[in-house]
C-alpha positions as CSV (number, residue, x, y, z in Angstrom):
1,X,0.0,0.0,0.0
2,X,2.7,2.3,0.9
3,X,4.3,1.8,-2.4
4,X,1.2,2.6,-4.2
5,X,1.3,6.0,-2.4
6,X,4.7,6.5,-3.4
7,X,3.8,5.9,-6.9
8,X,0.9,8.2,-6.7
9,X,2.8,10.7,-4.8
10,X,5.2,11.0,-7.2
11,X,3.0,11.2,-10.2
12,X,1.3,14.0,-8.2
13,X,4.4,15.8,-7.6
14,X,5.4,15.7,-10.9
15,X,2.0,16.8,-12.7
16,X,2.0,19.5,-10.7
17,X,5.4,20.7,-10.8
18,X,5.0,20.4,-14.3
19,X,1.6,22.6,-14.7
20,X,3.3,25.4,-12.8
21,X,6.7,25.4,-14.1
22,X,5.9,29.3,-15.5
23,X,4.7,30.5,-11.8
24,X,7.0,32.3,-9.6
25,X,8.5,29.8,-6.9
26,X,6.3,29.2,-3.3
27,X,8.2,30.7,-0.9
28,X,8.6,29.4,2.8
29,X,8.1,32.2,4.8
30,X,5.2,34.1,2.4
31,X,3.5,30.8,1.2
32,X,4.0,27.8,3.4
33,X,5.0,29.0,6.7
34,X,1.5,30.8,7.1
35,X,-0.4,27.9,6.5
36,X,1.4,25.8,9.1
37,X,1.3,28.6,11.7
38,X,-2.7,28.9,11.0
39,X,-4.1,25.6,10.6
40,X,-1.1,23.0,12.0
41,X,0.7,24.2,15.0
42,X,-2.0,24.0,17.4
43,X,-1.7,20.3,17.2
44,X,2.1,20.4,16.1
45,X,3.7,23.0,18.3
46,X,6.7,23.0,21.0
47,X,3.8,22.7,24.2
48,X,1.3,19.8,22.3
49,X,3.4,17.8,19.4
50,X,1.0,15.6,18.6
51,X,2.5,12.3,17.5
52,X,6.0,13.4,18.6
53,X,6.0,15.9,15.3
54,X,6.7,19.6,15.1
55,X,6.1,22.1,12.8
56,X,6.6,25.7,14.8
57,X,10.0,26.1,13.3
58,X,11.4,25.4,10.0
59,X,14.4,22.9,11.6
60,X,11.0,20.6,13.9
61,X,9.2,20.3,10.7
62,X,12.1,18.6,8.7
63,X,12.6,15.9,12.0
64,X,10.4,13.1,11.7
65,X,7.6,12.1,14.9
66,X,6.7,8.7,15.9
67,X,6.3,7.0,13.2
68,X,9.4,7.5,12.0
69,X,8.8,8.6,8.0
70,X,10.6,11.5,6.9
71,X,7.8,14.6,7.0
72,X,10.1,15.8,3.8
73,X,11.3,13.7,1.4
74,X,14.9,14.6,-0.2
75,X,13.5,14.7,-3.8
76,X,10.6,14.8,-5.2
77,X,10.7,11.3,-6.0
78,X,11.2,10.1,-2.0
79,X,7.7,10.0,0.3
80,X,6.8,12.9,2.5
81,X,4.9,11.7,5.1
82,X,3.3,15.3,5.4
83,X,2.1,15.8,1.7
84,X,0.9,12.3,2.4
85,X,-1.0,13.0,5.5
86,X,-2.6,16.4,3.9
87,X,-3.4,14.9,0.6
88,X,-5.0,11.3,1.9
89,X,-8.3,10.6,2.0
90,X,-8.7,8.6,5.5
91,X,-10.0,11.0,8.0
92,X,-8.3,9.1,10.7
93,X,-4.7,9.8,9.1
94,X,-5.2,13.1,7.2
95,X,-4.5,16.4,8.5
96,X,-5.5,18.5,10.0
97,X,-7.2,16.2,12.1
98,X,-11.1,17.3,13.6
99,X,-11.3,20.2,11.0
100,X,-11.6,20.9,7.2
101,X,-9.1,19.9,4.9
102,X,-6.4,22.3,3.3
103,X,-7.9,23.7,0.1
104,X,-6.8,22.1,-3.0
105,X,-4.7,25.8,-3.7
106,X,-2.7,25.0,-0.4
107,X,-2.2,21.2,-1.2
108,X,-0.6,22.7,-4.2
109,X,1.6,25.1,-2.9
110,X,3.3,22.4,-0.5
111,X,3.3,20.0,-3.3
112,X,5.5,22.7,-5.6
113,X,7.5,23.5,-2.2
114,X,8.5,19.8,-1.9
115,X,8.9,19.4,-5.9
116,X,11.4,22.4,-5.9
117,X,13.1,21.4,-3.2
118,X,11.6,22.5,0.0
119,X,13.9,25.2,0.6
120,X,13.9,27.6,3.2
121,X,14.1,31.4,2.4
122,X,14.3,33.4,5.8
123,X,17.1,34.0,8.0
124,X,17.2,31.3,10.5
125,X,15.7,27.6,10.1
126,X,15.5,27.8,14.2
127,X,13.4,31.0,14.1
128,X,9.6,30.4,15.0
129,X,7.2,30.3,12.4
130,X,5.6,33.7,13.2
131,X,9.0,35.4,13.1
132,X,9.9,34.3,9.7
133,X,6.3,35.0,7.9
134,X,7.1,38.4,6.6
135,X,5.4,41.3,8.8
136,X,1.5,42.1,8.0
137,X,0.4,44.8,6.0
138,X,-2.5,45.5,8.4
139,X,-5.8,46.7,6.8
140,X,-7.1,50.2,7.1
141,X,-9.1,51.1,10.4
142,X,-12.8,52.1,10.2
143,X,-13.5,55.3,9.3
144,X,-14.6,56.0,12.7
145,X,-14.9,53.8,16.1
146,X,-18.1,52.7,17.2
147,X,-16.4,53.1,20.5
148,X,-13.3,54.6,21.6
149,X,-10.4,52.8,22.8
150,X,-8.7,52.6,26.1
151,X,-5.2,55.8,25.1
152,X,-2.4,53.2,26.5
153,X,0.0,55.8,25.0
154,X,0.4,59.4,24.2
155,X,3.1,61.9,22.8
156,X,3.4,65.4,21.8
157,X,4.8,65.9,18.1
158,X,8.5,67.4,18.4
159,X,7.3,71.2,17.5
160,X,4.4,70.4,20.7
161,X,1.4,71.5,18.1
162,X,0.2,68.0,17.8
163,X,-0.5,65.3,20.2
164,X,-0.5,61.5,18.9
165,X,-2.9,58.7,20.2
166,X,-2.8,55.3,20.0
167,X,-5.6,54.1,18.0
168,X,-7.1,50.6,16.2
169,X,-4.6,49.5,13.7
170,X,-3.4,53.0,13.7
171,X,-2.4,56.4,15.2
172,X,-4.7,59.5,15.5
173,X,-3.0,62.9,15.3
174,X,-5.0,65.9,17.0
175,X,-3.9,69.4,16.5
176,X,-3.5,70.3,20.1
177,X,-5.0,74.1,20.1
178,X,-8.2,72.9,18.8
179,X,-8.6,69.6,19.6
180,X,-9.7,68.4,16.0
181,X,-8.2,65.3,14.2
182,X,-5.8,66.6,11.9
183,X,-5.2,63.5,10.2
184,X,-4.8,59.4,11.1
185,X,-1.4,56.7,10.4
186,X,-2.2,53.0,9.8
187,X,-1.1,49.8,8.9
188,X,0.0,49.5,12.5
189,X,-0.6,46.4,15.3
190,X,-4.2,46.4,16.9
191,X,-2.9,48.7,19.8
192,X,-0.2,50.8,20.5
193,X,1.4,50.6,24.0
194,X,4.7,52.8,23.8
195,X,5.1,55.6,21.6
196,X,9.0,57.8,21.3
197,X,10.2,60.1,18.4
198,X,13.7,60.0,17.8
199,X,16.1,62.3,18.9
200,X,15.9,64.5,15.4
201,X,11.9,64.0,15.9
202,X,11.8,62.1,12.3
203,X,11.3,58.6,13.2
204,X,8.5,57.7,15.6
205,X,8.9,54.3,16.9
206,X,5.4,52.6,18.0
207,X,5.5,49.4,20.3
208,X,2.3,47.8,19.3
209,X,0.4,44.3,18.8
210,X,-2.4,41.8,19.5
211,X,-2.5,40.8,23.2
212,X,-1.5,37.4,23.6
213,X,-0.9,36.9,19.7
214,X,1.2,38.9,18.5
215,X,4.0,42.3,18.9
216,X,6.3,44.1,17.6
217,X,8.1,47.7,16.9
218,X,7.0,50.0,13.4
219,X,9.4,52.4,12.6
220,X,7.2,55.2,11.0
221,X,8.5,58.7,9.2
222,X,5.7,60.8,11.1
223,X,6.0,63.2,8.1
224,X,4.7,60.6,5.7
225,X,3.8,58.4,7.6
226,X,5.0,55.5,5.9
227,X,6.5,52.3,7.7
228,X,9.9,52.0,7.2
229,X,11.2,49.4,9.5
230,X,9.8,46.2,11.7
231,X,11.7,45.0,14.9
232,X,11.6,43.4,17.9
233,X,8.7,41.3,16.5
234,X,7.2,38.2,19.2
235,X,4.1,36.9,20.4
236,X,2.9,39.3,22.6
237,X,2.5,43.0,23.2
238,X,5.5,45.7,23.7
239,X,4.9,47.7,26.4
240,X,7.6,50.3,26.2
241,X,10.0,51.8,24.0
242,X,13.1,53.7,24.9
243,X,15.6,55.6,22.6
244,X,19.7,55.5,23.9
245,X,20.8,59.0,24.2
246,X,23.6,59.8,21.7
247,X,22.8,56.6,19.5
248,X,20.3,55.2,17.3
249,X,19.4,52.5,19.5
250,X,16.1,51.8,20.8
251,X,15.1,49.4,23.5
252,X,11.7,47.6,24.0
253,X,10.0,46.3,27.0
254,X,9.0,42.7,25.9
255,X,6.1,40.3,27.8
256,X,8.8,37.4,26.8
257,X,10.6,38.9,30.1
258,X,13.8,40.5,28.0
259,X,14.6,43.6,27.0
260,X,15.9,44.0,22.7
261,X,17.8,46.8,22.0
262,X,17.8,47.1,18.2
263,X,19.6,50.0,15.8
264,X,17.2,51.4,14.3
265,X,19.5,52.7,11.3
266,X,20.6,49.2,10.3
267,X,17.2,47.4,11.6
268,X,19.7,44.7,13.5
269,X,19.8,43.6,17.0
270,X,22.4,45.0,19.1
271,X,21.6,42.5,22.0
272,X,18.9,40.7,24.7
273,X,18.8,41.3,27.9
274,X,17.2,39.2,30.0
275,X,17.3,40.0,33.5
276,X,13.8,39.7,34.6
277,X,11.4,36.5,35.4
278,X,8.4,38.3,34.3
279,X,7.0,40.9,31.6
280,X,8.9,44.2,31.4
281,X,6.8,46.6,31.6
282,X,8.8,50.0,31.4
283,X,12.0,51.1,30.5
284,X,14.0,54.1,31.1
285,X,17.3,55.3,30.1
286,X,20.1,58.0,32.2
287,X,20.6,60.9,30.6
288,X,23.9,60.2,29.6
289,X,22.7,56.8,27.5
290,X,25.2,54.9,30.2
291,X,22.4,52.9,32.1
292,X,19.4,51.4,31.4
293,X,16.6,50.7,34.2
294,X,13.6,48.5,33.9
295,X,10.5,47.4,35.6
296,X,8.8,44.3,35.7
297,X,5.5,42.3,36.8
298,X,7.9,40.5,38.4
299,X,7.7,42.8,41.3
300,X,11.4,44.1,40.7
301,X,12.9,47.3,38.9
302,X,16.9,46.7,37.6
303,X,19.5,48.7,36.2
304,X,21.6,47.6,34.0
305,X,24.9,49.1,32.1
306,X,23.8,50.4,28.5
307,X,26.7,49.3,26.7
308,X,27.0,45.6,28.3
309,X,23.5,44.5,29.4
310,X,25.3,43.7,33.0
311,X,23.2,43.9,35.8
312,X,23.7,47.3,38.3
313,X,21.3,47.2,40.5
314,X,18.1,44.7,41.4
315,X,15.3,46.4,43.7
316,X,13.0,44.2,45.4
317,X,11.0,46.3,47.5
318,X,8.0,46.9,45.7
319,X,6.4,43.8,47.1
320,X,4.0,44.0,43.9
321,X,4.2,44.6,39.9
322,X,6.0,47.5,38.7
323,X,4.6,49.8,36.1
324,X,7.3,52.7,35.8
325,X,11.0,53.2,36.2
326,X,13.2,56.6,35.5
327,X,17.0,57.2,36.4
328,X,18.1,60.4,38.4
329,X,20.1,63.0,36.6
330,X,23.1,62.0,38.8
331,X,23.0,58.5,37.8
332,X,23.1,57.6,41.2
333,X,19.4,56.9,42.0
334,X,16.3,55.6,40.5
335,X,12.3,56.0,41.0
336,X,10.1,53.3,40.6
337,X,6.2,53.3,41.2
338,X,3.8,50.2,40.7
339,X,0.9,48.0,42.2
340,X,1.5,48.9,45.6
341,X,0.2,52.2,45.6
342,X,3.9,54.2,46.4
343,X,7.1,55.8,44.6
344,X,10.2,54.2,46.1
345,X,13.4,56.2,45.6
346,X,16.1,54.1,45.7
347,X,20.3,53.9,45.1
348,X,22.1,52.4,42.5
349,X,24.7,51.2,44.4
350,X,23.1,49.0,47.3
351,X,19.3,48.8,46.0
352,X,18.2,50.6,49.3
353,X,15.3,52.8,49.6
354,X,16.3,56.3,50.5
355,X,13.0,57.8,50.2
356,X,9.1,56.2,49.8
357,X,5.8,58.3,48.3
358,X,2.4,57.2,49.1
359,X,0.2,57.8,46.3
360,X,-3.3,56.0,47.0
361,X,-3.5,54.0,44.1
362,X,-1.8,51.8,41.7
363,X,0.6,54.1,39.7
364,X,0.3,52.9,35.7
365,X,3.7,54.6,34.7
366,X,6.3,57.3,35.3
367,X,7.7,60.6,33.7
368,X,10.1,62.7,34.6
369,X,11.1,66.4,33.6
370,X,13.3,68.3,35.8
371,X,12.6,67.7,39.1
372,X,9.2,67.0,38.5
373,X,7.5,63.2,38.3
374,X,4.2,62.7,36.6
375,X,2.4,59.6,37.7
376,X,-1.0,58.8,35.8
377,X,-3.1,56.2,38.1
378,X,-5.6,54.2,38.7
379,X,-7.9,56.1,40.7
380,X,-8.5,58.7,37.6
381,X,-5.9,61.4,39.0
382,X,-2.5,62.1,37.4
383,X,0.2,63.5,40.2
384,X,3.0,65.8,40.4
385,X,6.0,64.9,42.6
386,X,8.3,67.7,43.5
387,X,11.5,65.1,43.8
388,X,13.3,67.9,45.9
389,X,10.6,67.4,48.3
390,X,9.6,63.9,48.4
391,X,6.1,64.7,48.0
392,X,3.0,65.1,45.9
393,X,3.1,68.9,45.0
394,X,-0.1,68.9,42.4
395,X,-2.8,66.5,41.4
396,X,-4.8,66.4,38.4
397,X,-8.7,65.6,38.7
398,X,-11.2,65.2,36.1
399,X,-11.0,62.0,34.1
400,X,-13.5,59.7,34.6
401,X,-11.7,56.2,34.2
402,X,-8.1,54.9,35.2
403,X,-4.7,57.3,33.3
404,X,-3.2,55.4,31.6
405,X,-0.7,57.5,30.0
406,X,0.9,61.0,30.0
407,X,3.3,62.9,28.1
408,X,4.9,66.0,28.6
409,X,6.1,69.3,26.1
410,X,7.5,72.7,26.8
411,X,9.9,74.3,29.7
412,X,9.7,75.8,32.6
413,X,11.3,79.0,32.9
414,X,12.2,81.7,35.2
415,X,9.0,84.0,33.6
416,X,6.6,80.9,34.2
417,X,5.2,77.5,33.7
418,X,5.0,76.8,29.8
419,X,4.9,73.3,30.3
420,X,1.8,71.5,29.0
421,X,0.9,67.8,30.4
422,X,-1.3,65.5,28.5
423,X,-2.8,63.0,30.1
424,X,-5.3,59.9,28.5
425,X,-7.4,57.3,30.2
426,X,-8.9,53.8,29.9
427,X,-12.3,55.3,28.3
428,X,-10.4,57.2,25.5
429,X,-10.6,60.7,26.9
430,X,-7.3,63.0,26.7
431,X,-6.8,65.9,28.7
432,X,-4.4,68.6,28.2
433,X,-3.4,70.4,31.4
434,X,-1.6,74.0,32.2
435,X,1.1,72.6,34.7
436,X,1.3,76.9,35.5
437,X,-1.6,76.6,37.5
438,X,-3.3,73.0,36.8
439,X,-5.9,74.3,35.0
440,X,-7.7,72.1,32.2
441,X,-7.0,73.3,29.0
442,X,-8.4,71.4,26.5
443,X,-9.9,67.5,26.6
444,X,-12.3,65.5,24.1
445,X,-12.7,61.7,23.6
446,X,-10.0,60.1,20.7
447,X,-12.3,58.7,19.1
448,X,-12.7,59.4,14.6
């Protein structure tokens, strides 16, 4: 019988090769790779391998599972156990099992893989499946929301006359004297959780993703706003983003519990850091670019040197997840709020509290200008920490859900406060704020 197979196997193989010989070649990562990621990992991945076989990475799918068959044959003219178990007709044997067969147009793209040579065309055999199928062109977004979406991230344009929002599938840009949409840049992950311009304010970098699917890092040119650039791609969410003072690296919070710094002029990975047991969920770096500090569900905040990836510093005190991390201008200590409802200020150099900030409420994240900390929290107020003081100085009412996130633009000067805070929350409402005298300035719900 097995013979027979062969026979018919080959004959397949060859008719088809044959009819196609004037189409481009299947590709791996654009043609074949998506079909095993969507309808034959759930049964065939690294936590359930169904009859010992696995198909999440290009070097599992070429070892052979219980039965022993090769999945791939060498040649066209050798079996492949996993042609033969998509292509047979016994619903006990073919696969996928419990579900609909591949369509005849999938059959035929494996069966002109295998015929050509079954080749792989990405950058590393090892590489999971969903990290060698090339990144999504994501559709547009609806032309408007039937309900907003929670801001998880804000930021002020570089000349402060526009404030960016994280949208669905896209940013929305609103001219910040008015409060009006000005205009909207897609093809982006389902949410955005980090947003940072570079340092000349041409690239904006947008962590983004698909909770518990899918992440990664677009580079966009906010002038154009065209994609030029996808990094740090994994299956889950980034959370923060961070851009090395006096470089062109960038570093991203990961859920995989490591930290990527990438350059973002070559697009290559400068290195991993993995330091933490848990998600990261903010990162920071010193002025000076020489340290790097994180935070982590993990219910720790690190510091580690820039340059290296060494570990400087491990805090412990939190006692509860931490959601924001900055570094003190002198480099010698470092704030950190989360979960338990405080700011710890704590050294460097022996991970001892010096100084401890009640707050009354879970703090979401940190920012820092000056001397001044913003912390957006759960209890629908945004506060000001005077960091000379050790205490709350001002506190920002109004929103009617959890702030989420904040951004800052402007100086303060000897003539005044010009310093504007924006502020968004879980129901999609931003507020701008006078940090002068706290006084609202403008608000209205992100929503197109």
């Amino acid at each position: 019988m097995r013979s027979l197979l062969s026979v018919s196997l080959v004959s397949l193989l060859s008719a088809a090769a044959s009819a196609v010989a004037e189409e481009a070649p299947v590709s791996f990562r654009r043609d074949v790779a998506p079909i095993l990621l969507d309808r034959c990992q759930a049964c065939h991945g690294a936590k359930k391998a169904e009859g010992g076989y696995r198909v999440d990475t290009f070097v599992q799918l070429q070892k052979a599972g219980d039965s022993g068959e090769p999945p791939i044959g060498a040649s066209a003219a050798e079996p492949s156990e996993l042609l033969r178990r998509i292509t047979c007709t016994d619903e006990f044997e073919r696969m996928p099992v419990d579900s609909d067969p591949l369509s005849a147009a999938q059959i035929a793209l494996f069966t002109k893989w295998i015929a050509a040579g079954a080749k792989f065309d990405g950058a590393d055999p090892a590489q999971p499946l969903r990290l060698v199928i090339p990144p999504p062109t994501y559709a547009a977004a609806p032309a408007s929301y039937p309900r907003a979406v929670p801001i998880t991230a804000v930021t002020f344009s570089p000349d402060g006359k526009q404030l960016v929002v994280g949208g669905y599938h896209e940013l929305t840009i609103w001219d910040v004297a008015s409060g009006k949409l000005a205009r909207r840049i897609g093809n982006l992950g389902e949410r955005t959780y980090a947003l940072r311009f570079s340092p000349d304010g041409q690239m904006l970098a947008v962590g983004c993703g698909q909770p518990g699917a899918s992440g990664e890092v677009r580079l966009v040119r906010f002038a154009s706003g065209g994609v030029t650039g996808v990094v740090c791609r994994s299956d889950d969410v980034v959370l923060d983003l961070a851009f090395r003072p006096g470089s062109t690296q960038l570093a991203a919070a990961m859920t995989d519990s490591s930290i990527r710094v990438v350059d973002t002029a070559s697009l290559s990975e400068v290195r991993t850091i993995a330091g933490h047991a848990d998600w990261v969920t903010a990162i920071a770096y010193s002025d000076d670019g020489t340290q790097l500090a994180s935070a982590s569900l993990d219910q720790s905040a690190k510091v580690f040197d820039a340059e290296t990836g060494a570990v400087l510093a491990s805090y412990p005190g939190h006692a509860a997840a931490v959601r924001g991390v900055c570094i003190l201008p002198d480099n010698q200590q470092v704030v950190s709020v989360g979960d338990d409802q405080k700011v710890h200020r704590w050294q460097i150099a022996d991970a001892k509290k010096v100084a401890e900030i009640g707050i009354g409420a879970e703090g979401r994240a940190l920012l820092r200008t000056g001397d001044d900390l913003f912390v957006p929290a759960a209890d629908k107020r945004t506060r000001r920490i005077d960091l000379k003081e050790n205490k709350v100085a001002q506190q920002f009412e109004g929103h009617g859900d959890w702030v989420l996130s904040a951004a800052i633009f402007g100086a303060k000067q000897e003539a005044g406060d010009a310093r504007v805070l924006a502020t968004g929350d879980f129901a999609g409402e931003v507020r701008l704020w006078k940090l002068a005298d706290g006084s609202l300035q403008q608000s209205w719900l992100a929503k197109p």
